[in-house]
C-alpha positions in Angstrom: -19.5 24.0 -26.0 -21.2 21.1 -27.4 -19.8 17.9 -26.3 -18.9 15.0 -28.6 -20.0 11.3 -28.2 -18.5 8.5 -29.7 -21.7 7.3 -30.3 -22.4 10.0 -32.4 -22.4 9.7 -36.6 -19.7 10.5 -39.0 -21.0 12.7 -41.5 -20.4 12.5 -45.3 -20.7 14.9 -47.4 -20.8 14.4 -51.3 -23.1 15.5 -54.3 -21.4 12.3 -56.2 -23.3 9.3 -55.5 -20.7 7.1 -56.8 -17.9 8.7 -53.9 -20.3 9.0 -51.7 -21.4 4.7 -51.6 -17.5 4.6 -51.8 -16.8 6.4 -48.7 -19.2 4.9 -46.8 -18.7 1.0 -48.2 -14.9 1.0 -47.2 -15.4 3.1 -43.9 -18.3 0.3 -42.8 -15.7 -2.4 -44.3 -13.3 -0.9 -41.6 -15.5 -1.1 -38.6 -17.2 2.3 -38.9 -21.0 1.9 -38.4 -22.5 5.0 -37.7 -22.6 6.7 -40.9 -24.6 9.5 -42.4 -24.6 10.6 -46.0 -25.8 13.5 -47.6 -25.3 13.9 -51.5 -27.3 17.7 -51.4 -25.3 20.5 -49.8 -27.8 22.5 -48.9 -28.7 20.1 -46.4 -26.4 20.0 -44.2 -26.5 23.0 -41.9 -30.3 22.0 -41.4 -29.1 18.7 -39.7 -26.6 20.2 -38.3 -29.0 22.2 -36.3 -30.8 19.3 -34.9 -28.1 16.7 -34.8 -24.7 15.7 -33.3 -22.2 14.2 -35.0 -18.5 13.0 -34.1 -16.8 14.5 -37.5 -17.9 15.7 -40.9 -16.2 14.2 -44.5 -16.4 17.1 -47.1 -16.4 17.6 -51.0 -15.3 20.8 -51.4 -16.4 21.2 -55.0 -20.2 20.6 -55.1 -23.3 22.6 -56.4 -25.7 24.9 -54.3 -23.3 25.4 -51.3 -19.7 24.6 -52.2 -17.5 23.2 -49.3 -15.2 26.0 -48.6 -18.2 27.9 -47.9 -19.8 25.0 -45.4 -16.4 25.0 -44.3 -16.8 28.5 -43.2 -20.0 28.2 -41.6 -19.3 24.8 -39.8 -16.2 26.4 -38.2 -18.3 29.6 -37.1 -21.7 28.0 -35.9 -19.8 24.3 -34.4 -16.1 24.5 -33.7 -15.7 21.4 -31.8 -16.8 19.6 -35.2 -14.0 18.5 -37.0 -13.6 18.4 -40.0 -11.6 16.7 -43.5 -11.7 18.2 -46.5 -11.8 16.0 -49.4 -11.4 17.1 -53.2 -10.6 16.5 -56.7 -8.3 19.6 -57.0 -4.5 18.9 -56.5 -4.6 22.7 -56.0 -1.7 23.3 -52.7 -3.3 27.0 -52.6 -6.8 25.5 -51.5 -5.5 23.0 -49.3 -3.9 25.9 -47.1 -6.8 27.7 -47.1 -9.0 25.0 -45.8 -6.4 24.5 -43.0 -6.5 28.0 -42.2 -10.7 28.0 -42.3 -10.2 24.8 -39.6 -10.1 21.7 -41.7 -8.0 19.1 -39.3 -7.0 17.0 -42.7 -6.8 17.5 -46.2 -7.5 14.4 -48.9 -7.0 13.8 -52.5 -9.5 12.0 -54.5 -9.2 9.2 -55.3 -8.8 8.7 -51.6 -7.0 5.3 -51.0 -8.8 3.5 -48.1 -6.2 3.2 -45.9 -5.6 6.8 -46.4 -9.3 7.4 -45.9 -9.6 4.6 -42.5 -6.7 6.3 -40.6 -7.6 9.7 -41.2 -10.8 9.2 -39.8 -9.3 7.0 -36.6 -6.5 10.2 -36.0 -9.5 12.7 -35.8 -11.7 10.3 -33.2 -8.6 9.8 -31.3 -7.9 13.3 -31.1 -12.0 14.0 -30.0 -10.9 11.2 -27.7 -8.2 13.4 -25.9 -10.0 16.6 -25.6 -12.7 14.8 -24.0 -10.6 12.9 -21.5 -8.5 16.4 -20.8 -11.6 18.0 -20.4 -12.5 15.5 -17.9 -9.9 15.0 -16.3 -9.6 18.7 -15.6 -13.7 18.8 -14.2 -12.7 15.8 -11.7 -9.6 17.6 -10.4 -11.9 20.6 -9.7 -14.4 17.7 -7.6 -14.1 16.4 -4.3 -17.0 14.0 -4.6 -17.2 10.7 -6.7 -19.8 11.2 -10.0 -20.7 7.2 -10.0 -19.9 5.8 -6.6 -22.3 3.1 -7.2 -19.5 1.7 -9.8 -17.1 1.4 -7.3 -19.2 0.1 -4.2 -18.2 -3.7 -4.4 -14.7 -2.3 -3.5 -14.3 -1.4 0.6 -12.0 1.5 0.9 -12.0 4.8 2.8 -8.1 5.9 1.1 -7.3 9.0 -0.5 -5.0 7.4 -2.8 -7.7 4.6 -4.0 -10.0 7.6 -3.9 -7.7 9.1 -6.2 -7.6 6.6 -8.6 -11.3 6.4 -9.0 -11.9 9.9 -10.0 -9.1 9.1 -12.7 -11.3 6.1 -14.1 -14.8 8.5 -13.7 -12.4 11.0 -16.1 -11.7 8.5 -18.9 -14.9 6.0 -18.5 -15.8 7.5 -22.3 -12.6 6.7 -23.8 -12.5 3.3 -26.0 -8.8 2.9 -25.1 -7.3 0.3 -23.3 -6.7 0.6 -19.5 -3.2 -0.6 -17.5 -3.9 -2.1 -14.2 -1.4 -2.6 -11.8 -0.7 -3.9 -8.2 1.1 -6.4 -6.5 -0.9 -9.9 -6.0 -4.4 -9.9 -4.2 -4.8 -5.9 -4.4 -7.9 -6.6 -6.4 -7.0 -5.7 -9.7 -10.1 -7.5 -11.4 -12.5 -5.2 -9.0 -11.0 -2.3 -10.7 -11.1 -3.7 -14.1 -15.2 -4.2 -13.2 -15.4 -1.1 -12.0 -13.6 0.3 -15.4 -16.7 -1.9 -17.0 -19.6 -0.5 -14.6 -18.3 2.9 -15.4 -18.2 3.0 -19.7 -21.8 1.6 -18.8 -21.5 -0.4 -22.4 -24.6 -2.8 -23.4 -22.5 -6.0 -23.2 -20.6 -8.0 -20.3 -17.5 -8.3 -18.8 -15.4 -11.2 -19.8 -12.1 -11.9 -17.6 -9.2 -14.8 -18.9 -6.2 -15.1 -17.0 -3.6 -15.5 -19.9 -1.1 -17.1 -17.4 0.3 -20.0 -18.9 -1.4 -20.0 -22.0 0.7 -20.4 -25.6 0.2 -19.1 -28.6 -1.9 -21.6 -29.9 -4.6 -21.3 -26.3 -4.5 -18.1 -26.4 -5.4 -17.8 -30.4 -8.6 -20.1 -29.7 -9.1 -18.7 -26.5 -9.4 -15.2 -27.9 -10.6 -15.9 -31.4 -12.4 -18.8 -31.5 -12.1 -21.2 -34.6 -14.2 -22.6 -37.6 -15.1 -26.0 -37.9 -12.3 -28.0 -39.6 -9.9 -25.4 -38.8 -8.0 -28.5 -37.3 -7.8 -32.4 -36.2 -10.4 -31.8 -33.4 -12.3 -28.8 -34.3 -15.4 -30.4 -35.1 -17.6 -27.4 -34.2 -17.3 -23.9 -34.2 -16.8 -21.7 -31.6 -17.1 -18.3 -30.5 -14.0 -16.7 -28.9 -13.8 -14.4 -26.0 -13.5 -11.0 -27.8 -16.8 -11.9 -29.5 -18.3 -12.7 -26.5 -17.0 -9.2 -24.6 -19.1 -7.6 -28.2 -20.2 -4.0 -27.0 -18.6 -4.9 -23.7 -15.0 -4.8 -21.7 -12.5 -7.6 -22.7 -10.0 -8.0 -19.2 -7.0 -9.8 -19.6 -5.6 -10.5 -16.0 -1.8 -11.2 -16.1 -1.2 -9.5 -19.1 2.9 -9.6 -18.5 3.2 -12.8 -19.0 1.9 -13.3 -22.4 3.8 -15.3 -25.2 6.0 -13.2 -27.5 3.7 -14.4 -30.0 0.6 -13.5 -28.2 1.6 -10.0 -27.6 1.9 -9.5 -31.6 -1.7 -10.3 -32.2 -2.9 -8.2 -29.3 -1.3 -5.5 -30.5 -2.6 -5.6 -34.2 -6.4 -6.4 -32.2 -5.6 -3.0 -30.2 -4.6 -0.8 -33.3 -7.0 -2.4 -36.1 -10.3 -3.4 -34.3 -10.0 -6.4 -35.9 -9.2 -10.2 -35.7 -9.7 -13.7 -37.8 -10.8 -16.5 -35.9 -8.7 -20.1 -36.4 -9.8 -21.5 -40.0 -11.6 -18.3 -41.4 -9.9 -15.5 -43.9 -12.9 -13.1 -43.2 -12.3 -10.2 -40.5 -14.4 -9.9 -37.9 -14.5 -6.2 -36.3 -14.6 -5.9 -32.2 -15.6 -2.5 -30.2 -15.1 -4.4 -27.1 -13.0 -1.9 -24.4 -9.8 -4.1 -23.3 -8.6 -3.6 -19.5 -5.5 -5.5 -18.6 -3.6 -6.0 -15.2 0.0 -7.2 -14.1 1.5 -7.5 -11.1 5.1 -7.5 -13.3 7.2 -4.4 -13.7 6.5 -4.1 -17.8 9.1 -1.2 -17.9 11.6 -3.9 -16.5 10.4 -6.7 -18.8 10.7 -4.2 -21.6 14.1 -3.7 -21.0 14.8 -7.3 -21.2 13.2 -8.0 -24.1 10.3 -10.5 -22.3 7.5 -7.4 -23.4 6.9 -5.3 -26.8 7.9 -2.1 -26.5 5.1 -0.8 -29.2 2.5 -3.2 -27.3 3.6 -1.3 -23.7 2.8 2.0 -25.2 -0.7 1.2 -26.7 -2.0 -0.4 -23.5 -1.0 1.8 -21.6 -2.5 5.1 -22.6 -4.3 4.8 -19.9 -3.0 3.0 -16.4 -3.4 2.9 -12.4 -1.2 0.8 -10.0 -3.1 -0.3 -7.0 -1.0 0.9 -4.0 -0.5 -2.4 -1.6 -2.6 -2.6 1.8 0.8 -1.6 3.4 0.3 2.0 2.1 -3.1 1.8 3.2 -3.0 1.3 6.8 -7.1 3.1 7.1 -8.5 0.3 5.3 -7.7 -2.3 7.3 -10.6 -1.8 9.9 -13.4 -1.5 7.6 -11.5 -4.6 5.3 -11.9 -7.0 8.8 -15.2 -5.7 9.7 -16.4 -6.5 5.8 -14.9 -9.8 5.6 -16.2 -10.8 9.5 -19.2 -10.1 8.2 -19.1 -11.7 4.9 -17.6 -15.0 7.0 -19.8 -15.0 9.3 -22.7 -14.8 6.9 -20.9 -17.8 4.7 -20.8 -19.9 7.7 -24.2 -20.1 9.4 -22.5 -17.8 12.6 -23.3 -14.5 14.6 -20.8 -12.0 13.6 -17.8 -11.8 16.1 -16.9 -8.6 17.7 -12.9 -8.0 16.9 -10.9 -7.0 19.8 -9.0 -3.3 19.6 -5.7 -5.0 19.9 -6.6 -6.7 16.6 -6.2 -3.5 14.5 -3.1 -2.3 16.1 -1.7 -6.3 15.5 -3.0 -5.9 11.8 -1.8 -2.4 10.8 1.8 -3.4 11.6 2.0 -6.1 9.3 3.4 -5.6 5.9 0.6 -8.1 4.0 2.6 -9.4 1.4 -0.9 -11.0 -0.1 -2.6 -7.8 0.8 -6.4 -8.1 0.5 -6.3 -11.5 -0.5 -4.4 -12.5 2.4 -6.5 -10.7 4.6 -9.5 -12.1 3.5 -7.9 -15.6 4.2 -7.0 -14.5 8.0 -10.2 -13.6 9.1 -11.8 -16.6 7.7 -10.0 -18.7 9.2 -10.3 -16.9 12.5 -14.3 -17.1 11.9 -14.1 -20.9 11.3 -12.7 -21.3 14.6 -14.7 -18.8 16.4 -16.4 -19.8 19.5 -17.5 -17.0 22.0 -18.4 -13.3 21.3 -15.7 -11.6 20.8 -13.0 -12.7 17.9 -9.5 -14.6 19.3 -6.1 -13.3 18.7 -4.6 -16.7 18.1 -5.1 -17.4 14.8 -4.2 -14.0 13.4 -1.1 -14.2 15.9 0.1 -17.1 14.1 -0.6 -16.1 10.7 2.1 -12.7 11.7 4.4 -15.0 12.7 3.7 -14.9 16.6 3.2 -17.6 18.5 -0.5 -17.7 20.5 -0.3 -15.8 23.6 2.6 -13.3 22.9 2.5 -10.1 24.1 0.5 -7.5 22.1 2.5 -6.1 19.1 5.5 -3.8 19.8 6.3 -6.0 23.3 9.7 -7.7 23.9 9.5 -10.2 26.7 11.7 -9.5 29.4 12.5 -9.2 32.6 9.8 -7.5 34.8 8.9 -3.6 35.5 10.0 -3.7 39.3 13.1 -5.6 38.0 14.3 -3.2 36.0 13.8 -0.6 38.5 15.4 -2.0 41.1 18.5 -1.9 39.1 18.5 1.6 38.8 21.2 3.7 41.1 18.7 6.6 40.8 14.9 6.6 40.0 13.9 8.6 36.5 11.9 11.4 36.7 8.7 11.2 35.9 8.8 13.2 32.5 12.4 10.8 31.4 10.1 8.0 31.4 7.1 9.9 29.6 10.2 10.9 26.9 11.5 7.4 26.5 8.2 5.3 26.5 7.1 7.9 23.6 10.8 7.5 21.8 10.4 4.0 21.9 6.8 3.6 21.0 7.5 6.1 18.3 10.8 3.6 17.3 8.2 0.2 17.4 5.7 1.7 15.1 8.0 3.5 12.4 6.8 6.9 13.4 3.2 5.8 12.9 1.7 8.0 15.3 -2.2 6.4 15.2 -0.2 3.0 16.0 2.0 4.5 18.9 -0.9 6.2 20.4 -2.3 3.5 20.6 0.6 1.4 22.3 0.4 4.0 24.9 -3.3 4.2 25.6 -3.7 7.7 24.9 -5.0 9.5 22.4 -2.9 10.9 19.0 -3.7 14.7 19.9 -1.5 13.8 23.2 0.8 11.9 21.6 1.2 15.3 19.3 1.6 18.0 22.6 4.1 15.1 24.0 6.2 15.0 21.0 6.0 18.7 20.6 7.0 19.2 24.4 10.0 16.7 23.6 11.1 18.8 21.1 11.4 22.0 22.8 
């Protein structure tokens, strides 16, 4: 089966000149610029034969080849080809037999050009789904990333980040807008670049945090102005959706938008189209438009702070970043990168990271995740002296004061203290049983983590808590 590109033209087809210049006028005035007319109906299976195209307008009533019989022919030879059937005959028994040849609409001339626009959008929206369905199902089928150079500025080695790339690979082709979210410093903008590398557009990326901006910063901001639009607009200038042209428009913290705000988004979003400050002449965007939150937007639609109809359209397509918490793996090669990348920054050898520090690291929650992280180790490089890394700074940056035991220790009173307490010794397998219970206990069942407490490694942790169980 022949697959369809958005890039692909819209075919019309009409042996009226008149309707023909009138289709195609109103569908460029809407944004639509890849057009192909064709006024002689003979032509059309002959380009048809050596051309793609996304969808195919159609006068039914023409000379030579009528269109109930291209109709026919198109549905036979090229049935992922959509097609609208468009006629002068208010005639309800054609228009069910065009529907039951495999027209997807049906229009009446004279076709309105609203009617005529958002017939046109359903159909490449609907072309839009199949494809993403269709790739979504190839990529569950794969076990290996099609473009992992898109995601190589991000450091990961998790099945659930993993996960969420193959998702993006499955709708990089889609021109609808993309949902990130993830608590703070998960590296939401990566993700949204990533989104960008992947649609592999001709234009740039252009990121604005709309975080305290109103209505008025974020108009200008995102539309730009004319001269003389107001007191100080005394040049024009370009606004950020013009300068994202062919390219990905990412809005970071898009939950806290002005109610205002969000009503002009939205009409962007559904109409492809916006005014800059001062001028009464649309201007027409294909940029893709990624946004990312670190709110809950359900929540803030439920108190009224977000549009409900605003929620749905951005989100036809959305990730959430799982927090380094859920991520333990990635905290090795995360140090090991940003040792490197500190090191590097400051002029210094690279420092080799004691064991312990991975074991200190896994068991802290990272409230600032990756951001945080990144933070820690540079400020243990800064003050890096010797060979291999202290434990001091990232002690006190857990909340432990410099030279406390290794994680999961309680100080106390001594080993041969303890035991000379005891009325009777243990036996050698009661200790083995309670140092495994309570390493198990210390690392929230983490059995890498209490392996590691132990000094032994997790396959004898495994035949030790199987052996306890018995």
């Amino acid at each position: 089966m022949t697959v369809l590109s958005p890039d692909d033209p819209i075919l019309i087809v009409d042996d009226e000149l008149p309707a023909l210049k009138s289709f195609e006028v109103n569908l460029r005035a809407a944004g639509y610029s890849n057009l192909k007319c064709i006024q002689d109906s003979r032509e059309v299976m002959p380009f048809l034969e050596g051309n793609a195209v996304m969808m195919i307008l159609l006068d039914l009533t023409m000379p030579y080849v009528s269109g109930q019989e291209l109709l026919q022919r198109v549905r036979e030879q090229y049935p992922e080809i959509p097609v609208v059937v468009i006629t002068g005959l208010n005639d309800v028994t054609i228009a069910v037999e065009c529907m039951k040849s495999g027209a997807v609409d049906y229009l009446l001339k004279p076709v309105e050009r609203n009617r005529l626009t958002s017939a046109v959008k359903a159909v490449i929206e609907l072309c839009q789904l199949k494809r993403q369905y269709r790739r979504l199902k190839e990529h569950l089928l794969q076990q290996d990333l099609e473009n992992p150079a898109a995601f190589a500025h991000m450091v990961t080695r998790s099945p659930k980040m993993t996960a969420i790339f193959k998702y993006l690979e499955a709708i990089s082709c889609s021109s609808e807008p993309v949902l990130i979210s993830g608590d703070t410093g998960t590296g939401k903008e990566l993700l949204a670049r990533a989104v960008h590398n992947l649609c592999r557009r001709q234009g740039r990326i252009v990121a604005v945090n709309t975080a305290g901006l109103d209505d008025a910063m974020f108009t200008d901001t995102l539309f730009g102005h004319r001269k003389g639009a107001f007191t100080d607009a005394v040049t024009s200038r370009e606004g950020l959706i013009e300068k994202a042209q062919d390219g990905t428009l990412f809005l970071d913290e898009i939950g806290d938008l002005s109610p205002a705000s969000q009503v002009k988004l939205l009409r962007l979003i559904q109409e492809k189209e916006y005014y800059p400050l001062g001028s009464d002449v649309a201007h027409f965007t294909d940029a893709r438009i990624v946004v990312a939150t670190n709110r809950n937007l359900r929540a803030a639609m439920k108190e009224g702070e977000f549009r409900k109809d605003l929620f749905y359209r951005l989100s036809v397509h959305q990730v959430t970043i799982p927090p380094l918490r859920e991520r333990p793996e990635d905290i090795p090669l995360l140090v090991d990168h940003f040792l490197a990348e500190a090191a590097r920054d400051q002029g210094k050898n690279t420092p080799t990271p004691p064991r312990q520090l991975y074991t200190l690291l896994e068991t802290y929650p990272f409230p600032g995740n990756i951001r945080e992280l990144r933070s820690m180790v540079y400020d243990a490089v800064s003050q890096h002296q010797g060979k291999v890394l202290s434990m001091d700074t990232f002690r006190k940056a857990v909340g432990l004061a410099p030279g406390a035991p290794p994680v999961g220790e309680v100080p106390g009173p001594a080993p041969e203290d303890l035991l000379a307490e005891l009325p009777e010794l243990p036996t050698i397998r009661d200790m083995e049983e309670l140092l495994v219970s309570e390493a198990m206990k210390r690392t929230k069942g983490n059995q890498s983590l209490a392996a590691q407490l132990l000094g032994i490694t997790r396959q004898t942790l495994g035949s030790k808590l199987g052996k306890s169980k018995d």
